[in-house]
C-alpha positions in Angstrom: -0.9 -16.4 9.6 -4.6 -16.1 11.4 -4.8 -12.7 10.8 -8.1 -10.9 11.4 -8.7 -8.4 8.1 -11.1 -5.7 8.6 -12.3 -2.4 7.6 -10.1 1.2 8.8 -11.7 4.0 11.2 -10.5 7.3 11.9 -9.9 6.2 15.6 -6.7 3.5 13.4 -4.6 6.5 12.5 -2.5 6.6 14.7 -2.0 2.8 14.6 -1.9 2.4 11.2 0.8 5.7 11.2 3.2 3.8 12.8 2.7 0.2 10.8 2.8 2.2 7.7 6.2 3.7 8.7 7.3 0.4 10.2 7.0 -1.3 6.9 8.7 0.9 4.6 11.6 0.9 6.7 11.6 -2.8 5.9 10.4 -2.4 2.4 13.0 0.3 1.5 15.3 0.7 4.1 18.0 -0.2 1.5 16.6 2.4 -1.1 16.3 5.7 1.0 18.5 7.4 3.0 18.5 7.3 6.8 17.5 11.3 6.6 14.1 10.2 4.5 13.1 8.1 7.6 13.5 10.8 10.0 11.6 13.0 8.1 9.1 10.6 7.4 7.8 10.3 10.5 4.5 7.3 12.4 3.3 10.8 13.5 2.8 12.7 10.2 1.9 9.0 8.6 -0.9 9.3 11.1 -2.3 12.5 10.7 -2.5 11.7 6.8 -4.3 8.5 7.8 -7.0 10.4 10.2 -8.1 12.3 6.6 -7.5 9.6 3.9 -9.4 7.1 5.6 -12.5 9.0 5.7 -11.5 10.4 2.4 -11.3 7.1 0.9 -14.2 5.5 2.1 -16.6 8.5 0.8 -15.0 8.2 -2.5 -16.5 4.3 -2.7 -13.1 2.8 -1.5 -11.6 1.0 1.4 -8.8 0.7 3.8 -8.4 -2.9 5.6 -6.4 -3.5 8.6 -4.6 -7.2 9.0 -4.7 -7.8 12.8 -2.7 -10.5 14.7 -3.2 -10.8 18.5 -4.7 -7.3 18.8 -1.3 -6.2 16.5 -1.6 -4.4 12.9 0.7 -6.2 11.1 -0.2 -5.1 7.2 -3.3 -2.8 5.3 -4.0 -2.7 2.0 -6.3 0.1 0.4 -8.5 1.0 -2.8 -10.3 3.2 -4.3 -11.6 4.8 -7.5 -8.5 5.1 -10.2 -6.3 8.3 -9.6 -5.0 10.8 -12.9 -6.4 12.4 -15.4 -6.6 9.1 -17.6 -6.6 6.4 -15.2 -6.1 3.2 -16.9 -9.0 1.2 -15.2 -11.8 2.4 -12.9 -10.2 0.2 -10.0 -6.7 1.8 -8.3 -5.2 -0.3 -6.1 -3.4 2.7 -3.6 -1.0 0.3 -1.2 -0.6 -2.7 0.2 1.9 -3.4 2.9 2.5 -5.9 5.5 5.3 -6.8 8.2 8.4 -8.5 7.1 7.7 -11.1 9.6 4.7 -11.8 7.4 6.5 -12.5 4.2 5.4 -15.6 2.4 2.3 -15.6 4.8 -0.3 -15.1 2.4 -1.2 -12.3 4.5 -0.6 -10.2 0.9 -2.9 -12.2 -0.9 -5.3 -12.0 1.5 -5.4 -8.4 1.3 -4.9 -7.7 -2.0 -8.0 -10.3 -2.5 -10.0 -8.4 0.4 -9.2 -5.1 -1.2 -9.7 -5.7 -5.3 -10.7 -9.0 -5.7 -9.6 -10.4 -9.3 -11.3 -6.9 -10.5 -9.8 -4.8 -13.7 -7.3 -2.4 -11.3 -4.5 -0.5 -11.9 -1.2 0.6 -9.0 2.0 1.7 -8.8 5.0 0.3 -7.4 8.7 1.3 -7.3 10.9 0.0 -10.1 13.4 -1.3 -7.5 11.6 -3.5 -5.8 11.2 -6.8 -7.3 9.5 -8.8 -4.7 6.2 -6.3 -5.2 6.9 -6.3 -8.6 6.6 -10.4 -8.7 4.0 -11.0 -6.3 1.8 -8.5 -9.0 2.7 -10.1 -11.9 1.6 -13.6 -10.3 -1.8 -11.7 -9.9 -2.1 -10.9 -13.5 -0.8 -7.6 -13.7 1.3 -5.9 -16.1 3.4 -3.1 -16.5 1.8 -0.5 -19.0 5.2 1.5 -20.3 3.8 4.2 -18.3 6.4 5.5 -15.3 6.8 8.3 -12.5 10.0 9.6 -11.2 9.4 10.6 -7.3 11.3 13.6 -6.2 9.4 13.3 -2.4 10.9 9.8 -2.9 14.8 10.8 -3.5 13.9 10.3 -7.2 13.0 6.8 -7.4 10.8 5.8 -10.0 7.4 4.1 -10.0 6.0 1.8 -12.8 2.0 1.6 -14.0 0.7 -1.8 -13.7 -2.8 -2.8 -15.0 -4.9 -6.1 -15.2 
């Protein structure tokens, strides 16, 4: 995959709403329920976008776009570490890309664009084993430390560090 990777704007939101949504559908379509998805909606992922980018990037951090043939097709995103305690200065907040672009290197790409081989810390759900892998083959680990997500019809999230 060619893809072009490059810095969010504000003017994105509404494009990156929709990917975003478009991704968890294939990420966790088999983990939530069909009334999560119609609540969770490319036009309320967009307006959260229009103030986290901006929000991000004055906090020191970035959102990057992966672009095919004019088409967003994953974003990753990073900033300062989250919590009370964070675990490392680094947080790495989400990475995502299209289905189509699994086993692309499009992930590795971003992650690389986003956090480099940096000290970092992320979550990512317990049920999903393909993050879960690619993470561990970039040297992360999980820290004992775990979230149960009401928003997320109580699925649970797992601290990984590096």
């Amino acid at each position: 995959m060619t893809a072009h990777i490059r810095p969010a704007t504000p003017d994105d939101a509404d494009a990156l709403g929709r990917l975003h949504m478009a991704c968890w559908r294939e990420a966790y379509g088999e983990l939530l329920s069909a009334e999560f998805f119609d609540s969770a909606t490319p036009e309320s992922s967009a307006d959260r976008w229009a103030t986290t980018i901006p929000r991000i990037a004055s906090d020191g951090g970035v959102v990057l776009l992966a672009e095919e043939d004019g088409e967003l097709v994953g974003f990753s995103s990073a900033g300062p570490g989250r919590g009370e305690a964070p675990p490392r200065a680094l947080e790495l907040y989400a990475i995502y890309v299209r289905a189509s672009a699994y086993g692309s290197g499009l992930g590795q790409r971003l992650l690389d664009a986003a956090i480099g081989d940096r000290p970092a810390s992320l979550w990512v759900l317990e049920r999903n084993p393909r993050a879960r892998a690619f993470y561990e083959r970039n040297g992360f680990t999980h820290d004992g430390t775990t979230e149960l997500l009401p928003r997320f019809e109580n699925l649970v999230e797992l601290r990984l560090v590096r």
